[in-house]
MARFI-613458 format. One record per residue: residue in one letter; residue number from 1; x, y, z of N, C-alpha, C, O in turn. Coordinates in nm, 3 decimals, always signed. Layout:
<recs>
<rec "A" NUM <X Y Z> <X Y Z> <X Y Z> <X Y Z>>
...
</recs>
This chain:
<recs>
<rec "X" 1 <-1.147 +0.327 +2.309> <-1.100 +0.420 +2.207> <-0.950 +0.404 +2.189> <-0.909 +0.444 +2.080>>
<rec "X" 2 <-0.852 +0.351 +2.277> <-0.738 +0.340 +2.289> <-0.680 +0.270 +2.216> <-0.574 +0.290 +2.157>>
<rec "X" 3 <-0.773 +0.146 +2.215> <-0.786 +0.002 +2.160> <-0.753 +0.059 +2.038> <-0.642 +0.046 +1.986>>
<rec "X" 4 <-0.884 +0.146 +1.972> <-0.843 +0.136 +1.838> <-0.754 +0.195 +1.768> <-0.705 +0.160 +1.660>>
<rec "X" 5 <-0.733 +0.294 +1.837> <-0.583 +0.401 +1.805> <-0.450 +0.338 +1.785> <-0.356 +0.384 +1.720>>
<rec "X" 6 <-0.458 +0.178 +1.879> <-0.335 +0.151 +1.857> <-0.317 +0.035 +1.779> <-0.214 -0.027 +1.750>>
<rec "X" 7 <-0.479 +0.010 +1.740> <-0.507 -0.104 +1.625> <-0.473 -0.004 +1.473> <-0.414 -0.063 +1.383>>
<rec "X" 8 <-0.503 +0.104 +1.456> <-0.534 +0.192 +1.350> <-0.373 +0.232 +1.305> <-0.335 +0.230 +1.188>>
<rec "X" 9 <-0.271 +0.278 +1.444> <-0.139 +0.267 +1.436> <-0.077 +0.140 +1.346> <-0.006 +0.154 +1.247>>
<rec "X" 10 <-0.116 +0.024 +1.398> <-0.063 -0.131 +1.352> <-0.072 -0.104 +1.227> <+0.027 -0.098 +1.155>>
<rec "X" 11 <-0.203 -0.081 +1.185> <-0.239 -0.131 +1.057> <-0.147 +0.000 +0.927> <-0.075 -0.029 +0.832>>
<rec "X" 12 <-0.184 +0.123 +0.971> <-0.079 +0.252 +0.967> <+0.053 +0.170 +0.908> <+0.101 +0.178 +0.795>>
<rec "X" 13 <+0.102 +0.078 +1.034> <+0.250 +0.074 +1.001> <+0.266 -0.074 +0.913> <+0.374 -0.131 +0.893>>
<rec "X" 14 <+0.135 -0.120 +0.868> <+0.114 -0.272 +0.801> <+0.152 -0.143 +0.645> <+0.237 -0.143 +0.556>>
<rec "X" 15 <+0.056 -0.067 +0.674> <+0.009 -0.014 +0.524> <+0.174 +0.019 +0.477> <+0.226 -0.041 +0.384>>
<rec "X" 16 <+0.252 +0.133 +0.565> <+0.359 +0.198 +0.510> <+0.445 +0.101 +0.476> <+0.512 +0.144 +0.381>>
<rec "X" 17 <+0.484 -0.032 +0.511> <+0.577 -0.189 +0.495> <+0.522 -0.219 +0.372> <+0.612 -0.219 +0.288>>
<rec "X" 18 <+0.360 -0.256 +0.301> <+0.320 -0.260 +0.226> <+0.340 -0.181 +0.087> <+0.369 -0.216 -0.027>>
<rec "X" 19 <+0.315 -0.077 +0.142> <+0.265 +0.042 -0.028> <+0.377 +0.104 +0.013> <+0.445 +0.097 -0.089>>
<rec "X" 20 <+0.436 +0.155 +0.084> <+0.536 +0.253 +0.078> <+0.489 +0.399 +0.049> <+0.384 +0.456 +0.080>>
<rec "X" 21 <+0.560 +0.427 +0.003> <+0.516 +0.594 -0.076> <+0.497 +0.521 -0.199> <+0.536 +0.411 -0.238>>
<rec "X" 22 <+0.423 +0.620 -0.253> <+0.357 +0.622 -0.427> <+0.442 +0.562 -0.511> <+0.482 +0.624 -0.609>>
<rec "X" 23 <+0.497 +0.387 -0.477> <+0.552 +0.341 -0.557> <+0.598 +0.339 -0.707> <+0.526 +0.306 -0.802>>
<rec "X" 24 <+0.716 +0.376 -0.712> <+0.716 +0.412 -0.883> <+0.767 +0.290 -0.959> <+0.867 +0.224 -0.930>>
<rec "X" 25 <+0.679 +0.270 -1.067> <+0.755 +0.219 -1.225> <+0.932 +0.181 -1.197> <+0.995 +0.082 -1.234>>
<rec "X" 26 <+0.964 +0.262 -1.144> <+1.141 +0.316 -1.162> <+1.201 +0.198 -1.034> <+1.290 +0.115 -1.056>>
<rec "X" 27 <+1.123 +0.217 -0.890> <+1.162 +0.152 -0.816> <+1.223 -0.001 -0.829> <+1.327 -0.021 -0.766>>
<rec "X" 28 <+1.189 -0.069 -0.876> <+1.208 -0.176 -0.923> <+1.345 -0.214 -0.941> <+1.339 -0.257 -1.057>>
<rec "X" 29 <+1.482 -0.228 -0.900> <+1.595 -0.207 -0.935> <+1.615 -0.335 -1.061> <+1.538 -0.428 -1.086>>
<rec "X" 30 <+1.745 -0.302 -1.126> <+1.760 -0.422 -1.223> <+1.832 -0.555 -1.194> <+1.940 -0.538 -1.138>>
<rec "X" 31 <+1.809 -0.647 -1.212> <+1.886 -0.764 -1.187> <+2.033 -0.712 -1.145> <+2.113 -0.633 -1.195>>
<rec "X" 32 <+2.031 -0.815 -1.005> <+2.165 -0.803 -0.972> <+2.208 -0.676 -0.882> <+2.301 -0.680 -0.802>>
<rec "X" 33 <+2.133 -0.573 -0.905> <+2.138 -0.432 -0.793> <+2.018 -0.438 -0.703> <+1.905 -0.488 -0.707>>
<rec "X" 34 <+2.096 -0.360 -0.616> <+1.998 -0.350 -0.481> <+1.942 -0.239 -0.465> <+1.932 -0.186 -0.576>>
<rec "X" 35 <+1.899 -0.172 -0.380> <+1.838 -0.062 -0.390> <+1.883 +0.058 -0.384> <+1.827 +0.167 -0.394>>
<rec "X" 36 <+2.017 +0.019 -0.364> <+2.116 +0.155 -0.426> <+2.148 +0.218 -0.573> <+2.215 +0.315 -0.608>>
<rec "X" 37 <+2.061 +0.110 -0.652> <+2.153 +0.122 -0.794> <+2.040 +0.116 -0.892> <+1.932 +0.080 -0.846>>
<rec "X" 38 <+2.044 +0.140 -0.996> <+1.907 +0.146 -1.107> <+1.835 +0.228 -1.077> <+1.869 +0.339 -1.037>>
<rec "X" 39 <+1.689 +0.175 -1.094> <+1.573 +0.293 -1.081> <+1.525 +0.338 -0.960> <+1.408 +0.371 -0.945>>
<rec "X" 40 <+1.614 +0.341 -0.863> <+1.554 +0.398 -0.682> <+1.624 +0.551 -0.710> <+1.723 +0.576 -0.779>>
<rec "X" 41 <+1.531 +0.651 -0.626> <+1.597 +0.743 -0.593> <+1.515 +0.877 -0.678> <+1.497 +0.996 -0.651>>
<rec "X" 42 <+1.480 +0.793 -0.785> <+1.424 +0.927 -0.920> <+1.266 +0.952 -0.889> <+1.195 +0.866 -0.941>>
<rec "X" 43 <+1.221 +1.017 -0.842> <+1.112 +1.043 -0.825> <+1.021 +1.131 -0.922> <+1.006 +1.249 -0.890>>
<rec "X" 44 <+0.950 +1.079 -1.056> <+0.939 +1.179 -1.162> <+0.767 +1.207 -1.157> <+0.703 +1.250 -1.253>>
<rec "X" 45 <+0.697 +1.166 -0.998> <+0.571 +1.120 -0.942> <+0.543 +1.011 -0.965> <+0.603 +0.910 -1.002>>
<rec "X" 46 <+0.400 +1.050 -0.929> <+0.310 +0.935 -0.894> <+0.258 +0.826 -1.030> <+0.178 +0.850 -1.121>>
<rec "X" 47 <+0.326 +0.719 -1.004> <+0.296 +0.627 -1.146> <+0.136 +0.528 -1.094> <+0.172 +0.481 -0.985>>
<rec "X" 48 <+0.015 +0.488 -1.113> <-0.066 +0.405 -1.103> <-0.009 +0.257 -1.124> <-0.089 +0.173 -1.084>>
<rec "X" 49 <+0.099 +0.208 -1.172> <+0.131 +0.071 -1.192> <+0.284 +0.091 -1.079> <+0.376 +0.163 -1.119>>
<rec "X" 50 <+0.291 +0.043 -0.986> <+0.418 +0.015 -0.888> <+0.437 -0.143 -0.909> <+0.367 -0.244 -0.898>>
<rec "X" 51 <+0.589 -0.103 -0.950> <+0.650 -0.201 -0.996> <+0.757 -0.279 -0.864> <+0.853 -0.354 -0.880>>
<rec "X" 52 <+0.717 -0.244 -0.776> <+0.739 -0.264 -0.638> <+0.719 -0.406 -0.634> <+0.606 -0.455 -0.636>>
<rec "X" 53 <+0.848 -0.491 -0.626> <+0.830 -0.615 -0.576> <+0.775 -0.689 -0.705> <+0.726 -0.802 -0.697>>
<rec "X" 54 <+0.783 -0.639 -0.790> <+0.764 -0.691 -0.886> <+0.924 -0.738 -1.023> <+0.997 -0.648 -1.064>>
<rec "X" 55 <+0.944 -0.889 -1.067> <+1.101 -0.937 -1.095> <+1.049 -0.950 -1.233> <+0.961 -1.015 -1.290>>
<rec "X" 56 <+1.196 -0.802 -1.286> <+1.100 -0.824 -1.435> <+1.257 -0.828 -1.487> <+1.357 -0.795 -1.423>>
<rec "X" 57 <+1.244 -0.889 -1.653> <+1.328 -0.957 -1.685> <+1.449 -0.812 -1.760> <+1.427 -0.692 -1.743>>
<rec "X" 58 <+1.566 -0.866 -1.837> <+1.671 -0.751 -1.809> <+1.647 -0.699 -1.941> <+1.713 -0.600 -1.975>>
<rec "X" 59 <+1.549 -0.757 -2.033> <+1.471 -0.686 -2.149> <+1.367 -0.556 -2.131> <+1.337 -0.448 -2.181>>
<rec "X" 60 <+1.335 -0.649 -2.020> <+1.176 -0.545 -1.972> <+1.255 -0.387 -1.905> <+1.221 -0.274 -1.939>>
<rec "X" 61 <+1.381 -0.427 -1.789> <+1.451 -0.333 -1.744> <+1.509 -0.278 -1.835> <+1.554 -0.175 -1.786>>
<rec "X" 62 <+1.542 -0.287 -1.965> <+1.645 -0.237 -2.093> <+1.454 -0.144 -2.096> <+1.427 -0.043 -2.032>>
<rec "X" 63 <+1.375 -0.207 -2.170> <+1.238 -0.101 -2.216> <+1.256 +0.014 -2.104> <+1.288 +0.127 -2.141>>
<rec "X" 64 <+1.237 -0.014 -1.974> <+1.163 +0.050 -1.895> <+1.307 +0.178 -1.869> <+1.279 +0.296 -1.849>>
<rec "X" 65 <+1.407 +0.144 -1.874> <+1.527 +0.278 -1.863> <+1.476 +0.332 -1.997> <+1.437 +0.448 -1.985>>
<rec "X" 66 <+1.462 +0.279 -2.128> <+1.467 +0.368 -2.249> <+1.326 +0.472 -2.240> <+1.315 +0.585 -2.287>>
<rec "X" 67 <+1.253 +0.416 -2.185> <+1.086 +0.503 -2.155> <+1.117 +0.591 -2.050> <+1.093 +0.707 -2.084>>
<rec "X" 68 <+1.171 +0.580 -1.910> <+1.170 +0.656 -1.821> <+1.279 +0.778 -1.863> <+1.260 +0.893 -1.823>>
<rec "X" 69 <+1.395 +0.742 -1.948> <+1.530 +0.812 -1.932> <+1.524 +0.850 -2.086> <+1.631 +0.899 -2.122>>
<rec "X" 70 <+1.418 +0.841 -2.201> <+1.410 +0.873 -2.280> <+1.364 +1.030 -2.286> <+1.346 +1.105 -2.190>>
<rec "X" 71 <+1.348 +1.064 -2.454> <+1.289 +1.198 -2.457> <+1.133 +1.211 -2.352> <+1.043 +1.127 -2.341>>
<rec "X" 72 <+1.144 +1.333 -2.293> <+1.029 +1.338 -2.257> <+0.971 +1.477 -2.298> <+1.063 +1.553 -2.327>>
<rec "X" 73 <+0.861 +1.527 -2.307> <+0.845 +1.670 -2.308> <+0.864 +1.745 -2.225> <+0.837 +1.704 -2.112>>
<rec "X" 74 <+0.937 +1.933 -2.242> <+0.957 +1.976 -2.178> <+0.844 +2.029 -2.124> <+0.754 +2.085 -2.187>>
<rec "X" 75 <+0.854 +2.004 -1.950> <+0.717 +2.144 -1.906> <+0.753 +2.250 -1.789> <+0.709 +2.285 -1.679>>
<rec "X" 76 <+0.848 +2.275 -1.870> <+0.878 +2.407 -1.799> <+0.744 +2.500 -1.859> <+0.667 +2.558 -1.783>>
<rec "X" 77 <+0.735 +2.503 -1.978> <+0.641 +2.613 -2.048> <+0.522 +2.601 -1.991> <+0.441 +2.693 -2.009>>
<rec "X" 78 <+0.482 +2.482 -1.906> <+0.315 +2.467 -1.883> <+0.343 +2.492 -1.777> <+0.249 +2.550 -1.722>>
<rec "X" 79 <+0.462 +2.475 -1.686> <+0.453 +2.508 -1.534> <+0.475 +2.689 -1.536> <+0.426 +2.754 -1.443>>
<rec "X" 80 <+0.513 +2.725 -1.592> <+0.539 +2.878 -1.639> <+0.362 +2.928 -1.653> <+0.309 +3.016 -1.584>>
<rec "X" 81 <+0.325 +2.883 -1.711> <+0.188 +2.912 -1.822> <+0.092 +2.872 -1.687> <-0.020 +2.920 -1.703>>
<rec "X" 82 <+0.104 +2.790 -1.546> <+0.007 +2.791 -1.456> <+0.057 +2.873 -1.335> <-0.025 +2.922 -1.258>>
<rec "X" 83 <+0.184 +2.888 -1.316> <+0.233 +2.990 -1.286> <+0.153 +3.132 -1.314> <+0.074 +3.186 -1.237>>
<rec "X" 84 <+0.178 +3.163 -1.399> <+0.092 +3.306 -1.465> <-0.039 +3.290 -1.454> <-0.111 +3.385 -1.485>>
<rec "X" 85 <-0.088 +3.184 -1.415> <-0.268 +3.162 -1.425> <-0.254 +3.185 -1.284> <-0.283 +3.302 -1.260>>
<rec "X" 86 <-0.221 +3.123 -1.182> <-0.227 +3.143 -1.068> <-0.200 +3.285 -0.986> <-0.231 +3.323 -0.873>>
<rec "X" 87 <-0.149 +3.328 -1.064> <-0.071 +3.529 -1.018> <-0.210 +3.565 -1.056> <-0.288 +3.606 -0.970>>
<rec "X" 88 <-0.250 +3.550 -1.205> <-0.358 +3.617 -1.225> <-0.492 +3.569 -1.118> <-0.561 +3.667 -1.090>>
<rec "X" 89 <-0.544 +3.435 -1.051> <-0.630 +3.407 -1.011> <-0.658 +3.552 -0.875> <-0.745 +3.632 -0.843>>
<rec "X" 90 <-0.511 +3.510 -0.832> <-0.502 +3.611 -0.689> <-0.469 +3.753 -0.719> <-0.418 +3.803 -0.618>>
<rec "X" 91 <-0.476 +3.826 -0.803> <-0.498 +3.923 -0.866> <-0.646 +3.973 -0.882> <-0.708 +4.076 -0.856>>
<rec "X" 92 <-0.670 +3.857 -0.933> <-0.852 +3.921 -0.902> <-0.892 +3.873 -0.829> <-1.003 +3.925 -0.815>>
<rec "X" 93 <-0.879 +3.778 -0.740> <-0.906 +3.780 -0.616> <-0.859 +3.909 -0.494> <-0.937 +3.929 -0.401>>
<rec "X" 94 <-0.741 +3.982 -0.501> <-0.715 +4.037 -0.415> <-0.784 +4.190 -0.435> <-0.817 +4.279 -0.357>>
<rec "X" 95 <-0.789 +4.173 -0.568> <-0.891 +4.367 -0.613> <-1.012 +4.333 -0.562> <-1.089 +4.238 -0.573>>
<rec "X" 96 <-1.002 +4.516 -0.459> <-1.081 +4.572 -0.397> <-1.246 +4.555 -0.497> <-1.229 +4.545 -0.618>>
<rec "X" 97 <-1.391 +4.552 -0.448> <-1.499 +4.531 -0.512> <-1.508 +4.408 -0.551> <-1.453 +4.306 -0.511>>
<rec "X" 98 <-1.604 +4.435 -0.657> <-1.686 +4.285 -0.694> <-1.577 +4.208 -0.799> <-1.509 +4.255 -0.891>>
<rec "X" 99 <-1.590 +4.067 -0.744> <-1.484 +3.999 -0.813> <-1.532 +3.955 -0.937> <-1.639 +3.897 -0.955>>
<rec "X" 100 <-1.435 +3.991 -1.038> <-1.470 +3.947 -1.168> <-1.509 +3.787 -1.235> <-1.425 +3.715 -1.290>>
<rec "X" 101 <-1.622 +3.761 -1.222> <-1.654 +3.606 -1.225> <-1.612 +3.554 -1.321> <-1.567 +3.440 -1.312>>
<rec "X" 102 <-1.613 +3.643 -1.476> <-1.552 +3.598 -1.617> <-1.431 +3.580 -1.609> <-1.391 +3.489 -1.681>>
<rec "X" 103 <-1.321 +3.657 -1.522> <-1.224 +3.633 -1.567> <-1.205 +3.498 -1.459> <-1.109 +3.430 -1.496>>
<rec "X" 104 <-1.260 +3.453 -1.357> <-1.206 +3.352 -1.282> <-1.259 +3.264 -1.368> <-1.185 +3.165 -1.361>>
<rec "X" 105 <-1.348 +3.242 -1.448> <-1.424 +3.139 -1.530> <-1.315 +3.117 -1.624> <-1.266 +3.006 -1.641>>
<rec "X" 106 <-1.281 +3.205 -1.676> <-1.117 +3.181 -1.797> <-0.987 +3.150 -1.704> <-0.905 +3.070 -1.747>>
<rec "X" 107 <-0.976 +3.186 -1.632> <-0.824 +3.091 -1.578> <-0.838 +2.971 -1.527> <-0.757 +2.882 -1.550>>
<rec "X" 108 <-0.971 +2.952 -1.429> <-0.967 +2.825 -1.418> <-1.005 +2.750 -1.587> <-0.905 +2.799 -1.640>>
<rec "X" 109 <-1.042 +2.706 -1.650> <-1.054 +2.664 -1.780> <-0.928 +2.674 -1.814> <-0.888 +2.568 -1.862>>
<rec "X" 110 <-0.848 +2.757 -1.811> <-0.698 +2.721 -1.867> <-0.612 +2.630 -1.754> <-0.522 +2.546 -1.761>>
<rec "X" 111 <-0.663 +2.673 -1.680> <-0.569 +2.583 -1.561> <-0.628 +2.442 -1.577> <-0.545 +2.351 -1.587>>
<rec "X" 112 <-0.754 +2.411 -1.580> <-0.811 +2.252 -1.591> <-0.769 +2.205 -1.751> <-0.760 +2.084 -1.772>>
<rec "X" 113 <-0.738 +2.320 -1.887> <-0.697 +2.204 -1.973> <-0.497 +2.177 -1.969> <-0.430 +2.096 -2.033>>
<rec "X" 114 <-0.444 +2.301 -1.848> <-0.279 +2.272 -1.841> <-0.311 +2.115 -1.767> <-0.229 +2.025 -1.781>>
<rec "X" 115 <-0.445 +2.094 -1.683> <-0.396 +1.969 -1.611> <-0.442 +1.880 -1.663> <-0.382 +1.776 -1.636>>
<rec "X" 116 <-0.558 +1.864 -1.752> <-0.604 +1.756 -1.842> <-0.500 +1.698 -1.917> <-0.485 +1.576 -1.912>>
<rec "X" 117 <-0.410 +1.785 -2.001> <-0.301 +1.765 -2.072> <-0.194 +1.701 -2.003> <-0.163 +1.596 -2.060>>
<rec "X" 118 <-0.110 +1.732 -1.878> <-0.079 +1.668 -1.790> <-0.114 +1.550 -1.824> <-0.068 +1.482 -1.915>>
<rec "X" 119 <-0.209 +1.522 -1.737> <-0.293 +1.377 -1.683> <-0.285 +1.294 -1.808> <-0.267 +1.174 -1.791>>
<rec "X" 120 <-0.301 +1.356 -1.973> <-0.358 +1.303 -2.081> <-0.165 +1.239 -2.067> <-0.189 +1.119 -2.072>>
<rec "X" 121 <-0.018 +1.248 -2.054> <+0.068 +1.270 -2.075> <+0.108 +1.142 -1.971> <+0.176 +1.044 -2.003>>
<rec "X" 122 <+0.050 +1.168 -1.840> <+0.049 +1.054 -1.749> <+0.015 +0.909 -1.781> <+0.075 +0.802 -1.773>>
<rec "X" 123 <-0.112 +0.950 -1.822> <-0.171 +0.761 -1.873> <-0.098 +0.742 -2.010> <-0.102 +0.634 -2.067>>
<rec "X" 124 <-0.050 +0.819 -2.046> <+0.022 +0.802 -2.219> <+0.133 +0.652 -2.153> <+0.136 +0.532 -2.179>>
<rec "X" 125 <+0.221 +0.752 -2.050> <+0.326 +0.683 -2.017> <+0.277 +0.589 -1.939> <+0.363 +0.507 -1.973>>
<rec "X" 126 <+0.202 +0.520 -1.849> <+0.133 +0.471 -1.745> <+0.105 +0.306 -1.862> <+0.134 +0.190 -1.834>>
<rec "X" 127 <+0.018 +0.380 -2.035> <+0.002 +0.254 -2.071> <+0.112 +0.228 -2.129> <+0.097 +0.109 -2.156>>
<rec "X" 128 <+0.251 +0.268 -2.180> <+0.347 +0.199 -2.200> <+0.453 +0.096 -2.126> <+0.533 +0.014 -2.171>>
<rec "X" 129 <+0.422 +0.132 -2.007> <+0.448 +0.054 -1.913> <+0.379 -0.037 -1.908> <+0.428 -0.144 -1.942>>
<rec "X" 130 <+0.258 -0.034 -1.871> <+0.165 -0.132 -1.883> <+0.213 -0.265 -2.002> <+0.226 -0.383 -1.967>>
<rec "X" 131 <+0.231 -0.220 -2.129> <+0.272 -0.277 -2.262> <+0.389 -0.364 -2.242> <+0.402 -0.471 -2.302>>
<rec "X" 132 <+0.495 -0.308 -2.139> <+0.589 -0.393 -2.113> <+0.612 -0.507 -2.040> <+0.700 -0.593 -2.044>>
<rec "X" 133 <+0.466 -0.480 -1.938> <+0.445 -0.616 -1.830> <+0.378 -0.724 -1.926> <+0.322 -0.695 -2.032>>
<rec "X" 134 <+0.394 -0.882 -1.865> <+0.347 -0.948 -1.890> <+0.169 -0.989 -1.835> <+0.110 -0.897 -1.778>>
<rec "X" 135 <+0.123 -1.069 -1.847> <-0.024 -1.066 -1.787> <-0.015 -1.162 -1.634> <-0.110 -1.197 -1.564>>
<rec "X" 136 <+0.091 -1.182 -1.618> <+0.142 -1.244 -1.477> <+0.173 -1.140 -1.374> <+0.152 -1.135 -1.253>>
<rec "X" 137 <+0.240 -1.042 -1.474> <+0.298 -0.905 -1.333> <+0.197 -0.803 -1.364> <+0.203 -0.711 -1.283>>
<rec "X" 138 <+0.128 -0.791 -1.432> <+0.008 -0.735 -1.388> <-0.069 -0.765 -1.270> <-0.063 -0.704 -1.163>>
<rec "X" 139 <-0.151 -0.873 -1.300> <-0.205 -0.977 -1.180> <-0.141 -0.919 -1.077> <-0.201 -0.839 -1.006>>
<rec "X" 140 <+0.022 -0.959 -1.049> <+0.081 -0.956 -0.917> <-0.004 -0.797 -0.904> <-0.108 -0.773 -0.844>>
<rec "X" 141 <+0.051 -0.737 -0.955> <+0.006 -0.576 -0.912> <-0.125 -0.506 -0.896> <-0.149 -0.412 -0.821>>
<rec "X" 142 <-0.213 -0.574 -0.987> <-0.378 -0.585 -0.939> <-0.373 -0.672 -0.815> <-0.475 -0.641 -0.754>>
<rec "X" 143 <-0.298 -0.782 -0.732> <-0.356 -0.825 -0.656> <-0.306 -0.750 -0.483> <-0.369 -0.738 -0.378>>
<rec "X" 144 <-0.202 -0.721 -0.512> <-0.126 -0.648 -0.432> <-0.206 -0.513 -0.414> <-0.232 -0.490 -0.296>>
<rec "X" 145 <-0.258 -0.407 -0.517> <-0.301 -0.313 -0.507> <-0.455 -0.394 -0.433> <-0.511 -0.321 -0.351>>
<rec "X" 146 <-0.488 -0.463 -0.444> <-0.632 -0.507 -0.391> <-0.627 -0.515 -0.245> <-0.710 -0.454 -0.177>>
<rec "X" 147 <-0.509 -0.607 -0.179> <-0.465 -0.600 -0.063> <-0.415 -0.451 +0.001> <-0.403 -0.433 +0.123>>
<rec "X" 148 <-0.391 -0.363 -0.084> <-0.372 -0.212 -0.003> <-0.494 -0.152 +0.027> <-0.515 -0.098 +0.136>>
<rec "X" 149 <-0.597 -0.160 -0.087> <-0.673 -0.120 -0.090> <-0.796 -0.176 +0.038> <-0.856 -0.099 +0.112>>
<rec "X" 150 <-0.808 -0.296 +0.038> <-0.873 -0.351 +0.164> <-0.815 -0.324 +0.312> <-0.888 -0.324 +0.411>>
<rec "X" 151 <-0.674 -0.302 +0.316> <-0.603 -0.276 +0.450> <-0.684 -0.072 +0.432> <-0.751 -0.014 +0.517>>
<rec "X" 152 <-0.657 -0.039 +0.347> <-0.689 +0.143 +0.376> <-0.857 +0.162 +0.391> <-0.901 +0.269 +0.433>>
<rec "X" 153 <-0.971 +0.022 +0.345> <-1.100 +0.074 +0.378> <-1.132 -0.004 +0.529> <-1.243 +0.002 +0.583>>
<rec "X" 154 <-1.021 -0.073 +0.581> <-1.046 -0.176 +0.748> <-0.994 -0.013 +0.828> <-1.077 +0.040 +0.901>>
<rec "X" 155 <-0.859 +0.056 +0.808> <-0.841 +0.185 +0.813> <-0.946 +0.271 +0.842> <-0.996 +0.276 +0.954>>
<rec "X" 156 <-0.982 +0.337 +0.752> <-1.118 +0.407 +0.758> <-1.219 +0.358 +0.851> <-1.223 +0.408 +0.964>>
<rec "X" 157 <-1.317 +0.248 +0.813> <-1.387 +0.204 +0.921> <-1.328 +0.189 +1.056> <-1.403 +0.183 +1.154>>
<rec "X" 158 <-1.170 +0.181 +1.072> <-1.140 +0.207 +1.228> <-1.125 +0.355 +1.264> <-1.175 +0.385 +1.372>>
<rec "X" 159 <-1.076 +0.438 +1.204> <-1.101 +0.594 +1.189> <-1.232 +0.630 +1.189> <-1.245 +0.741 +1.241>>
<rec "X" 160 <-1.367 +0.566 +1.142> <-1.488 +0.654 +1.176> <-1.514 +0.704 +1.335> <-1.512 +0.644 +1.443>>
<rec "X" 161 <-1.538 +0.837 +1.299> <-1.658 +0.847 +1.474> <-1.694 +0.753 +1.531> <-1.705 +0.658 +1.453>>
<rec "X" 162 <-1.715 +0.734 +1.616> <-1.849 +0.618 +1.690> <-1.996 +0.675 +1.636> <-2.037 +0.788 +1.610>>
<rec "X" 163 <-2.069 +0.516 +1.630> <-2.220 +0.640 +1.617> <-2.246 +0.668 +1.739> <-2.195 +0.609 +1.834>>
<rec "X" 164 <-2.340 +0.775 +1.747> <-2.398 +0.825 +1.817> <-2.483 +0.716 +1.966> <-2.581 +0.654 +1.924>>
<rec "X" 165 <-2.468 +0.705 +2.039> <-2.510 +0.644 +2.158> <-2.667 +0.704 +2.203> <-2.691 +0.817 +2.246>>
<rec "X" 166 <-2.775 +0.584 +2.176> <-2.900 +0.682 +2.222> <-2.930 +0.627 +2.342> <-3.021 +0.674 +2.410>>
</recs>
């Protein structure tokens, strides 16, 4: 069992050298800067395309500042607006008697289309990025994400239980 704890560690510390945290779009610094300078540091979440290790040209870095550092929408109003959904959830959750099922049926429904909208806002930006890679740094990044992905299911299968011993 030791064995694998400190195989599961290795691989742990293969994965974090690898993927890092939720590599962003942004990470990527621009020609000529290091990781002090350009897009390190801004964390605006989790992007699906990590541009991590990926050498993109000082056109692609000109697109990718005007998309990231461009207009974006404000969401203060939707974080406000789930804010108030959430007061209300535990509101009727916390009143005494039978909990009102209609009204939890209407906040969650507003809360799943504040996050649909979200999400719909995410892949908006996710495929413009996309638009800016070539079909070479894609690849790199489908193949790279393939290699995380096989190191996190060798992971898991070293994390299962044992079976059962009959």
């Amino acid at each position: 069992m030791m064995k694998k704890m400190l195989l599961a560690a290795a691989v742990m510390t293969g994965l974090a050298g690898t993927a890092g945290h939720a590599a962003l779009a942004h990470d990527a610094p621009p020609p000529g800067e290091g990781c002090g300078g350009g897009w390190g540091g801004h964390h605006h979440g989790h992007h699906i395309l990590s541009l991590r290790g990926i050498t993109l040209t000082a056109a692609q870095h000109k697109k990718l500042a005007a998309l990231m550092h461009g207009p974006h929408p404000d969401f203060r109003a939707d974080m406000e607006q789930e804010h108030t959904l959430r007061t209300q959830l535990r509101t009727v959750l916390s009143t005494p008697g039978t909990v009102d099922q209609a009204s939890l049926t209407s906040i969650e429904q507003q809360l799943d289309a504040l996050r649909q909208k979200r999400e719909a806002r995410h892949l908006e930006m996710e495929v413009k990025i996309h638009d800016i890679l070539t079909p070479e740094q894609l690849a790199q990044i489908k193949d790279r994400q393939d290699k995380i992905d096989a190191l996190h299911e060798q992971l898991h299968a070293l994390m299962a239980p044992p079976a059962p011993q009959k």
